[in-house]
VOVO-403069 format. One line per 8 residues: for each residue y, z, x of C-alpha. Coordinates in steps of 0.2 Angstrom, whole numbers. Each point is the difference from the previous one (the first is absolute). Example, Ala and Ser with C-alpha at 12.3 -4.5 7.8 and 13.67 -1.06 7.14 Angstrom:
2
-22,39,62 | 17,-3,6;
//
This chain:
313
29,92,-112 | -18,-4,-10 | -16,9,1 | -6,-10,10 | 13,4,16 | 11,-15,-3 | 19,3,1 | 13,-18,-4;
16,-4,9 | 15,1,-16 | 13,-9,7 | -7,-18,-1 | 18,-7,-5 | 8,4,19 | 2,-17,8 | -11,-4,13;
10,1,15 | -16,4,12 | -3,-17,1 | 16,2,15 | -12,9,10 | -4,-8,16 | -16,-5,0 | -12,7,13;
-10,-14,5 | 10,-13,10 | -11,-5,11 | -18,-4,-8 | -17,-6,7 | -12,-9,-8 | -18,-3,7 | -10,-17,-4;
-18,-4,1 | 6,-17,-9 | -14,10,-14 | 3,-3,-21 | 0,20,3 | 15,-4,13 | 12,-10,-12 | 5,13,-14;
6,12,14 | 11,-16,10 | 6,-5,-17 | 5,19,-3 | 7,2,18 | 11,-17,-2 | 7,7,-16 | 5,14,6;
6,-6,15 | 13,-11,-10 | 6,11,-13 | 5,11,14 | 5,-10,11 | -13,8,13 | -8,-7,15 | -19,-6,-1;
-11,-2,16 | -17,-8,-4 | -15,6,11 | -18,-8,-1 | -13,5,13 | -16,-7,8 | -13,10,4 | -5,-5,18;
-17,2,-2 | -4,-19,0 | 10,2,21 | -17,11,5 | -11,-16,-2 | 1,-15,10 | -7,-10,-15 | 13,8,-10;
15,-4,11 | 5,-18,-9 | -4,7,-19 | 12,14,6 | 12,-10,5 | 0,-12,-12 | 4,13,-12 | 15,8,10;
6,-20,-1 | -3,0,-19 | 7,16,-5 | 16,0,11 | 2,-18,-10 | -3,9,-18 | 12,15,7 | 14,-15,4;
-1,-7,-17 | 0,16,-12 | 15,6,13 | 10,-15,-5 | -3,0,-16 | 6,20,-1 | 17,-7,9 | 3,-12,-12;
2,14,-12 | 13,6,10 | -9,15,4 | 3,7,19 | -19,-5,7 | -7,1,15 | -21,0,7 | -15,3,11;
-16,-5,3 | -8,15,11 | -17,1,7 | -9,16,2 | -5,14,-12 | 8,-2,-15 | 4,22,-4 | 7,-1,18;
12,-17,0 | 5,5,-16 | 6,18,5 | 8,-8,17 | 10,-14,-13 | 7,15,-11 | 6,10,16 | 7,-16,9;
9,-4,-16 | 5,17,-6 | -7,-5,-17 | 4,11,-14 | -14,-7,-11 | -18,-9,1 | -7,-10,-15 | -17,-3,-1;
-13,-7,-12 | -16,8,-6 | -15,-8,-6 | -3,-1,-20 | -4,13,-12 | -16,1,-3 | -12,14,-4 | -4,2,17;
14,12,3 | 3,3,18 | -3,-17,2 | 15,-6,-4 | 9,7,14 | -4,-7,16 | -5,6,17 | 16,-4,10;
11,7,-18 | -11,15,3 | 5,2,20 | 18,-4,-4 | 0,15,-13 | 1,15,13 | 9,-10,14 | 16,-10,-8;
14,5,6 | 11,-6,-15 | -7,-1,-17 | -13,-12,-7 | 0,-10,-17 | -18,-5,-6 | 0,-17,-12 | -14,-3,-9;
-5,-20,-2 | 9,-9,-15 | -9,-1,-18 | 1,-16,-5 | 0,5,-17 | 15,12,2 | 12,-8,12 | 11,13,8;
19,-1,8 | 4,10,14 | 18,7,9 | 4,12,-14 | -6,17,-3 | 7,8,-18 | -12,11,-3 | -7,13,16;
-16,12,-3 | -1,12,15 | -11,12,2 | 0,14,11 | -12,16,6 | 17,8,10 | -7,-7,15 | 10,-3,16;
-3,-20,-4 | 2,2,-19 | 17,8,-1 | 6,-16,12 | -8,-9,-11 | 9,6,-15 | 16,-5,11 | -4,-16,-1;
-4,-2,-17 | 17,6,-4 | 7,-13,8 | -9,-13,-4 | -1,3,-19 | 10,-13,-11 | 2,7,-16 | -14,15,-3;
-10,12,11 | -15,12,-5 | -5,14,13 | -17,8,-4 | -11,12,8 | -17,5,-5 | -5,17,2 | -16,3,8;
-2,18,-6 | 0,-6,-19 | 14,13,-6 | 13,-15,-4 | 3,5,-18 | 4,18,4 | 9,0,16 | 16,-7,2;
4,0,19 | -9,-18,2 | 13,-8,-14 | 15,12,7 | -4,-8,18 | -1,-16,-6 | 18,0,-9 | 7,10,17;
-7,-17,12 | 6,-11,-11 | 13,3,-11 | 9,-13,-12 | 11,-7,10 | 18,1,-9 | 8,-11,14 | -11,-16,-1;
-6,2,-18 | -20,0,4 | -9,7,-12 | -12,13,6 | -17,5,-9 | -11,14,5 | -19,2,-4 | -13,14,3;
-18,-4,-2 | -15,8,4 | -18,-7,8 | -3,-12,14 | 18,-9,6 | -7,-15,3 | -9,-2,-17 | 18,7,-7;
10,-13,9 | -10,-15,-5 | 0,6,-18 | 18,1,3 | 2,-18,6 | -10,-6,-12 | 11,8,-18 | 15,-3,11;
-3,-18,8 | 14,5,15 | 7,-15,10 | -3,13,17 | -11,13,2 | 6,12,15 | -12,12,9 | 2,11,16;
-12,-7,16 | -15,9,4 | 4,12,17 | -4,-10,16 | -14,17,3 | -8,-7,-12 | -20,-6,2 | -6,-16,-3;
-9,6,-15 | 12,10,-7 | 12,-14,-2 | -13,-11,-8 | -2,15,-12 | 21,5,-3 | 9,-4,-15 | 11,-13,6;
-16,-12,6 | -7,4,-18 | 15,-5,-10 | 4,-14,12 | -18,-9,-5 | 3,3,-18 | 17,-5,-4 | 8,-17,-3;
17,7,3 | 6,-1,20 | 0,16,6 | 12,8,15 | -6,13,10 | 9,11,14 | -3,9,13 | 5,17,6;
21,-2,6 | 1,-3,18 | 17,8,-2 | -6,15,-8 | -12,4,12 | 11,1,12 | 14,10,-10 | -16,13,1;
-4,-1,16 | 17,3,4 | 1,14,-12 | -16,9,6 | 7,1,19 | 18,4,-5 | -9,17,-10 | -12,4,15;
14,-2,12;
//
Protein backbone atom coordinates (compact mmCIF):
# COMPACT_ATOMS: atom_id res chain seq x y z
CA UNK A 1 0.00 0.00 0.00
CA UNK A 2 1.34 3.68 -0.83
CA UNK A 3 0.84 6.82 1.11
CA UNK A 4 -1.59 7.85 -0.85
CA UNK A 5 -4.34 4.76 0.07
CA UNK A 6 -3.39 2.67 -2.95
CA UNK A 7 -3.10 -1.17 -2.56
CA UNK A 8 -2.01 -3.48 -6.15
CA UNK A 9 -3.31 -6.84 -6.93
CA UNK A 10 0.21 -9.45 -6.94
CA UNK A 11 -0.89 -12.18 -8.64
CA UNK A 12 -0.95 -10.82 -12.23
CA UNK A 13 0.58 -14.04 -13.68
CA UNK A 14 -3.08 -16.23 -12.85
CA UNK A 15 -4.66 -16.81 -16.10
CA UNK A 16 -7.61 -15.08 -16.97
CA UNK A 17 -10.13 -17.49 -16.53
CA UNK A 18 -12.95 -14.74 -15.63
CA UNK A 19 -13.44 -14.17 -19.03
CA UNK A 20 -16.00 -17.74 -18.67
CA UNK A 21 -18.26 -15.67 -16.76
CA UNK A 22 -21.54 -15.34 -18.12
CA UNK A 23 -22.01 -12.14 -19.13
CA UNK A 24 -24.81 -10.20 -17.57
CA UNK A 25 -26.38 -8.24 -20.41
CA UNK A 26 -28.15 -10.49 -22.80
CA UNK A 27 -30.61 -8.70 -23.83
CA UNK A 28 -29.62 -4.93 -24.67
CA UNK A 29 -31.38 -1.75 -25.75
CA UNK A 30 -30.26 0.88 -27.57
CA UNK A 31 -32.31 4.20 -28.04
CA UNK A 32 -31.81 6.46 -31.33
CA UNK A 33 -32.63 9.98 -32.10
CA UNK A 34 -30.71 9.16 -35.59
CA UNK A 35 -28.37 12.21 -33.75
CA UNK A 36 -24.19 12.29 -34.43
CA UNK A 37 -24.57 12.19 -30.47
CA UNK A 38 -26.80 8.68 -31.22
CA UNK A 39 -24.12 6.68 -33.22
CA UNK A 40 -21.17 6.25 -30.86
CA UNK A 41 -23.58 4.53 -28.39
CA UNK A 42 -25.35 2.21 -31.42
CA UNK A 43 -21.93 1.46 -32.61
CA UNK A 44 -20.94 0.50 -28.80
CA UNK A 45 -24.32 -1.46 -28.39
CA UNK A 46 -23.69 -3.42 -31.84
CA UNK A 47 -20.28 -4.33 -30.50
CA UNK A 48 -21.20 -5.53 -27.61
CA UNK A 49 -24.17 -7.30 -28.78
CA UNK A 50 -21.88 -9.57 -31.12
CA UNK A 51 -18.97 -10.23 -29.00
CA UNK A 52 -21.57 -11.66 -26.78
CA UNK A 53 -23.65 -13.06 -28.70
CA UNK A 54 -26.47 -10.94 -26.92
CA UNK A 55 -29.75 -9.71 -28.25
CA UNK A 56 -30.18 -5.94 -29.42
CA UNK A 57 -33.63 -4.25 -29.65
CA UNK A 58 -33.42 -0.67 -31.27
CA UNK A 59 -35.99 2.02 -29.97
CA UNK A 60 -36.37 5.52 -31.48
CA UNK A 61 -39.25 7.65 -30.23
CA UNK A 62 -41.48 10.56 -31.55
CA UNK A 63 -42.61 13.11 -29.52
CA UNK A 64 -46.31 13.58 -30.39
CA UNK A 65 -46.33 16.96 -29.94
CA UNK A 66 -46.69 17.81 -33.68
CA UNK A 67 -50.38 15.29 -33.20
CA UNK A 68 -51.87 18.39 -30.92
CA UNK A 69 -51.82 20.64 -34.12
CA UNK A 70 -53.89 20.14 -37.10
CA UNK A 71 -51.28 22.13 -39.17
CA UNK A 72 -48.77 19.80 -37.56
CA UNK A 73 -50.52 16.43 -38.37
CA UNK A 74 -48.89 15.74 -42.14
CA UNK A 75 -45.19 17.01 -40.87
CA UNK A 76 -45.77 14.48 -38.01
CA UNK A 77 -46.52 11.95 -40.07
CA UNK A 78 -44.25 12.44 -42.41
CA UNK A 79 -41.71 11.93 -39.90
CA UNK A 80 -43.23 8.76 -38.47
CA UNK A 81 -42.95 7.51 -42.44
CA UNK A 82 -39.32 8.70 -42.45
CA UNK A 83 -37.96 7.41 -39.29
CA UNK A 84 -39.67 3.95 -39.43
CA UNK A 85 -37.84 3.80 -42.97
CA UNK A 86 -34.27 5.07 -41.40
CA UNK A 87 -35.17 2.31 -38.33
CA UNK A 88 -35.66 -0.42 -41.33
CA UNK A 89 -32.45 0.25 -42.93
CA UNK A 90 -29.87 0.51 -39.70
CA UNK A 91 -31.91 -2.85 -38.51
CA UNK A 92 -30.85 -4.55 -41.49
CA UNK A 93 -27.73 -3.48 -41.59
CA UNK A 94 -27.11 -4.69 -37.76
CA UNK A 95 -28.51 -8.31 -38.99
CA UNK A 96 -26.08 -8.50 -41.66
CA UNK A 97 -23.53 -8.57 -38.93
CA UNK A 98 -25.06 -11.59 -37.70
CA UNK A 99 -26.15 -9.91 -34.57
CA UNK A 100 -29.82 -11.11 -33.01
CA UNK A 101 -31.69 -7.58 -33.85
CA UNK A 102 -34.94 -6.49 -33.61
CA UNK A 103 -36.83 -2.51 -33.56
CA UNK A 104 -39.49 -0.02 -32.74
CA UNK A 105 -40.59 3.17 -33.76
CA UNK A 106 -42.86 4.37 -30.54
CA UNK A 107 -44.66 7.62 -30.26
CA UNK A 108 -45.33 9.28 -27.05
CA UNK A 109 -42.97 10.61 -24.28
CA UNK A 110 -39.78 9.40 -24.78
CA UNK A 111 -38.74 8.57 -20.52
CA UNK A 112 -41.99 6.70 -20.66
CA UNK A 113 -41.88 4.41 -23.98
CA UNK A 114 -38.43 3.82 -23.17
CA UNK A 115 -39.11 2.54 -19.67
CA UNK A 116 -42.44 0.36 -21.00
CA UNK A 117 -39.60 -1.17 -23.99
CA UNK A 118 -37.16 -2.22 -21.00
CA UNK A 119 -40.09 -3.87 -19.07
CA UNK A 120 -41.63 -5.41 -22.12
CA UNK A 121 -38.29 -6.80 -23.16
CA UNK A 122 -36.88 -7.59 -19.80
CA UNK A 123 -33.78 -5.84 -20.84
CA UNK A 124 -30.82 -6.23 -18.81
CA UNK A 125 -29.00 -3.05 -20.21
CA UNK A 126 -29.76 0.44 -21.86
CA UNK A 127 -27.25 2.34 -23.96
CA UNK A 128 -27.46 5.70 -24.62
CA UNK A 129 -25.55 8.65 -26.08
CA UNK A 130 -24.70 11.91 -24.47
CA UNK A 131 -24.16 15.13 -26.07
CA UNK A 132 -20.25 16.39 -26.34
CA UNK A 133 -17.82 17.40 -23.79
CA UNK A 134 -17.81 20.76 -23.57
CA UNK A 135 -17.13 23.12 -20.80
CA UNK A 136 -20.58 23.50 -20.18
CA UNK A 137 -20.68 20.56 -17.76
CA UNK A 138 -24.12 19.42 -17.21
CA UNK A 139 -24.80 19.93 -20.47
CA UNK A 140 -23.70 17.11 -21.71
CA UNK A 141 -26.01 14.89 -20.24
CA UNK A 142 -29.47 15.30 -21.60
CA UNK A 143 -32.86 15.80 -20.16
CA UNK A 144 -34.34 12.30 -21.10
CA UNK A 145 -30.52 10.76 -19.88
CA UNK A 146 -31.32 12.79 -16.75
CA UNK A 147 -35.03 11.16 -16.16
CA UNK A 148 -33.81 7.63 -17.06
CA UNK A 149 -31.14 8.00 -14.29
CA UNK A 150 -33.59 7.38 -11.18
CA UNK A 151 -36.17 5.21 -13.06
CA UNK A 152 -34.15 2.30 -15.18
CA UNK A 153 -34.85 -0.54 -14.14
CA UNK A 154 -31.64 -2.26 -15.52
CA UNK A 155 -28.43 -0.43 -15.78
CA UNK A 156 -27.55 2.45 -18.09
CA UNK A 157 -24.25 2.93 -20.33
CA UNK A 158 -23.69 6.56 -21.29
CA UNK A 159 -21.34 6.98 -24.69
CA UNK A 160 -20.13 10.12 -25.33
CA UNK A 161 -19.95 11.17 -29.34
CA UNK A 162 -16.90 9.90 -31.24
CA UNK A 163 -13.61 12.18 -31.69
CA UNK A 164 -12.61 12.16 -34.79
CA UNK A 165 -9.16 12.61 -33.85
CA UNK A 166 -9.03 9.57 -31.53
CA UNK A 167 -11.22 6.92 -33.06
CA UNK A 168 -12.29 4.38 -30.47
CA UNK A 169 -13.34 0.34 -30.67
CA UNK A 170 -16.02 -0.88 -28.62
CA UNK A 171 -17.06 -4.54 -27.24
CA UNK A 172 -14.22 -4.99 -24.97
CA UNK A 173 -13.71 -3.73 -21.47
CA UNK A 174 -9.83 -4.70 -20.17
CA UNK A 175 -9.49 -2.22 -17.93
CA UNK A 176 -12.68 -1.33 -15.20
CA UNK A 177 -12.60 1.83 -12.76
CA UNK A 178 -15.44 1.61 -10.15
CA UNK A 179 -16.15 3.66 -7.75
CA UNK A 180 -18.23 3.44 -4.83
CA UNK A 181 -19.59 5.55 -1.57
CA UNK A 182 -21.05 1.83 -0.06
CA UNK A 183 -24.23 2.91 -1.31
CA UNK A 184 -27.07 0.30 -1.86
CA UNK A 185 -26.49 1.18 -5.74
CA UNK A 186 -22.78 1.30 -5.62
CA UNK A 187 -21.94 -2.08 -3.98
CA UNK A 188 -24.27 -3.48 -7.07
CA UNK A 189 -22.32 -1.72 -9.00
CA UNK A 190 -19.13 -2.97 -7.84
CA UNK A 191 -20.81 -6.49 -8.82
CA UNK A 192 -20.89 -5.69 -12.13
CA UNK A 193 -17.77 -4.26 -12.58
CA UNK A 194 -16.39 -7.60 -11.51
CA UNK A 195 -17.89 -9.22 -14.06
CA UNK A 196 -17.41 -7.20 -16.70
CA UNK A 197 -13.57 -6.54 -16.11
CA UNK A 198 -11.26 -8.14 -18.91
CA UNK A 199 -8.06 -8.00 -17.56
CA UNK A 200 -7.74 -5.21 -14.56
CA UNK A 201 -10.18 -3.61 -12.04
CA UNK A 202 -9.37 -0.58 -9.75
CA UNK A 203 -12.05 -0.03 -6.83
CA UNK A 204 -11.66 3.57 -5.17
CA UNK A 205 -13.62 5.45 -2.61
CA UNK A 206 -13.00 9.00 -1.66
CA UNK A 207 -13.36 9.81 1.82
CA UNK A 208 -15.38 12.75 2.46
CA UNK A 209 -14.25 13.29 6.15
CA UNK A 210 -10.51 13.94 4.68
CA UNK A 211 -8.89 11.32 7.18
CA UNK A 212 -7.66 8.79 4.18
CA UNK A 213 -3.97 8.67 5.11
CA UNK A 214 -4.61 7.88 8.57
CA UNK A 215 -7.47 5.57 8.77
CA UNK A 216 -7.41 2.33 7.23
CA UNK A 217 -11.07 0.96 7.39
CA UNK A 218 -11.97 2.65 3.96
CA UNK A 219 -8.86 0.54 2.18
CA UNK A 220 -9.70 -2.60 4.61
CA UNK A 221 -13.38 -2.30 3.14
CA UNK A 222 -12.37 -1.96 -0.17
CA UNK A 223 -10.10 -5.29 -0.20
CA UNK A 224 -13.17 -7.03 1.74
CA UNK A 225 -15.83 -6.05 -1.39
CA UNK A 226 -13.47 -6.92 -3.79
CA UNK A 227 -11.01 -9.19 -3.26
CA UNK A 228 -8.41 -10.44 -5.95
CA UNK A 229 -10.19 -12.91 -7.40
CA UNK A 230 -7.79 -16.30 -7.19
CA UNK A 231 -10.53 -18.35 -9.34
CA UNK A 232 -10.68 -16.06 -12.57
CA UNK A 233 -7.29 -14.29 -12.22
CA UNK A 234 -8.65 -10.45 -12.09
CA UNK A 235 -6.55 -8.26 -10.88
CA UNK A 236 -7.93 -6.08 -8.25
CA UNK A 237 -6.58 -2.60 -7.08
CA UNK A 238 -7.94 -0.50 -4.39
CA UNK A 239 -7.60 3.24 -3.83
CA UNK A 240 -8.57 5.74 -1.09
CA UNK A 241 -8.56 9.37 -1.83
CA UNK A 242 -9.87 12.29 -0.19
CA UNK A 243 -11.99 15.53 -1.36
CA UNK A 244 -14.81 15.74 -3.62
CA UNK A 245 -15.55 12.01 -5.50
CA UNK A 246 -16.46 13.46 -8.51
CA UNK A 247 -13.51 15.65 -9.01
CA UNK A 248 -11.59 12.31 -7.70
CA UNK A 249 -13.11 10.08 -10.20
CA UNK A 250 -12.51 12.30 -13.16
CA UNK A 251 -8.88 12.73 -12.15
CA UNK A 252 -8.91 9.19 -11.95
CA UNK A 253 -10.23 8.54 -15.55
CA UNK A 254 -8.20 10.98 -16.78
CA UNK A 255 -4.32 9.25 -15.40
CA UNK A 256 -6.09 5.99 -15.94
CA UNK A 257 -7.72 6.27 -19.45
CA UNK A 258 -10.31 3.05 -18.40
CA UNK A 259 -12.07 1.40 -21.25
CA UNK A 260 -15.54 1.58 -18.56
CA UNK A 261 -16.23 3.61 -15.94
CA UNK A 262 -18.89 2.02 -13.50
CA UNK A 263 -20.96 4.14 -10.92
CA UNK A 264 -23.95 3.15 -8.78
CA UNK A 265 -27.44 5.05 -10.02
CA UNK A 266 -28.71 8.02 -8.16
CA UNK A 267 -31.79 6.66 -5.57
CA UNK A 268 -35.14 7.06 -7.38
CA UNK A 269 -36.08 9.50 -3.99
CA UNK A 270 -33.91 11.65 -5.48
CA UNK A 271 -35.09 15.48 -6.62
CA UNK A 272 -34.66 16.70 -9.85
CA UNK A 273 -31.89 19.01 -8.66
CA UNK A 274 -30.13 16.70 -6.79
CA UNK A 275 -29.58 14.43 -9.60
CA UNK A 276 -28.34 17.38 -11.72
CA UNK A 277 -25.89 17.99 -8.91
CA UNK A 278 -24.76 14.00 -8.00
CA UNK A 279 -21.47 12.63 -8.92
CA UNK A 280 -22.53 10.34 -11.48
CA UNK A 281 -24.30 13.32 -13.83
CA UNK A 282 -20.88 15.20 -13.17
CA UNK A 283 -18.44 12.61 -14.19
CA UNK A 284 -20.77 11.49 -16.87
CA UNK A 285 -20.43 15.12 -18.64
CA UNK A 286 -16.78 15.15 -18.17
CA UNK A 287 -15.45 11.84 -19.25
CA UNK A 288 -14.80 10.52 -22.78
CA UNK A 289 -14.91 7.01 -21.35
CA UNK A 290 -18.63 5.14 -21.46
CA UNK A 291 -19.70 5.04 -18.29
CA UNK A 292 -22.25 2.17 -16.57
CA UNK A 293 -24.36 3.04 -13.90
CA UNK A 294 -26.63 0.81 -11.69
CA UNK A 295 -29.39 0.88 -9.71
CA UNK A 296 -30.28 -0.21 -6.29
CA UNK A 297 -30.81 -4.52 -6.74
CA UNK A 298 -34.37 -5.22 -7.12
CA UNK A 299 -33.39 -8.60 -5.69
CA UNK A 300 -31.91 -7.21 -2.66
CA UNK A 301 -34.55 -5.08 -1.73
CA UNK A 302 -36.70 -7.79 -1.46
CA UNK A 303 -34.28 -10.15 0.38
CA UNK A 304 -34.73 -7.00 2.91
CA UNK A 305 -38.02 -6.68 3.01
CA UNK A 306 -38.38 -10.21 3.55
CA UNK A 307 -35.86 -10.24 6.27
CA UNK A 308 -37.48 -7.24 8.07
CA UNK A 309 -40.87 -9.16 8.43
CA UNK A 310 -39.43 -12.57 9.12
CA UNK A 311 -37.54 -10.45 12.44
CA UNK A 312 -40.86 -8.54 13.37
CA UNK A 313 -42.88 -11.71 13.12
Amino acid sequence: MTASGHSTGTHREVSYLHRARPFPFRTIVAATDFSEESSAALRCAQAIARHQHAMLLLVHVIDPVGYAFPSGAPASLDRDSAAREEMARIEAEVRSQGIAVHSRVETGIVCERILLSLKDHAAALLVLGTKAITGAGRAALGIVTRQLLAHSPCPILTVAPDDPANPRTFGHWNNVLAATDFSAASLNALHYAQRVAGHHLIVMHSARCGRHLECPNCLERLRFLAPFNEIHGLPVDHIVTGGDPARMIVDAAAHLGPDLIVLGAPSPEHEAGDIESSTVVQVVSAVASPVLIVPESRARQEDEVIAEVATVC
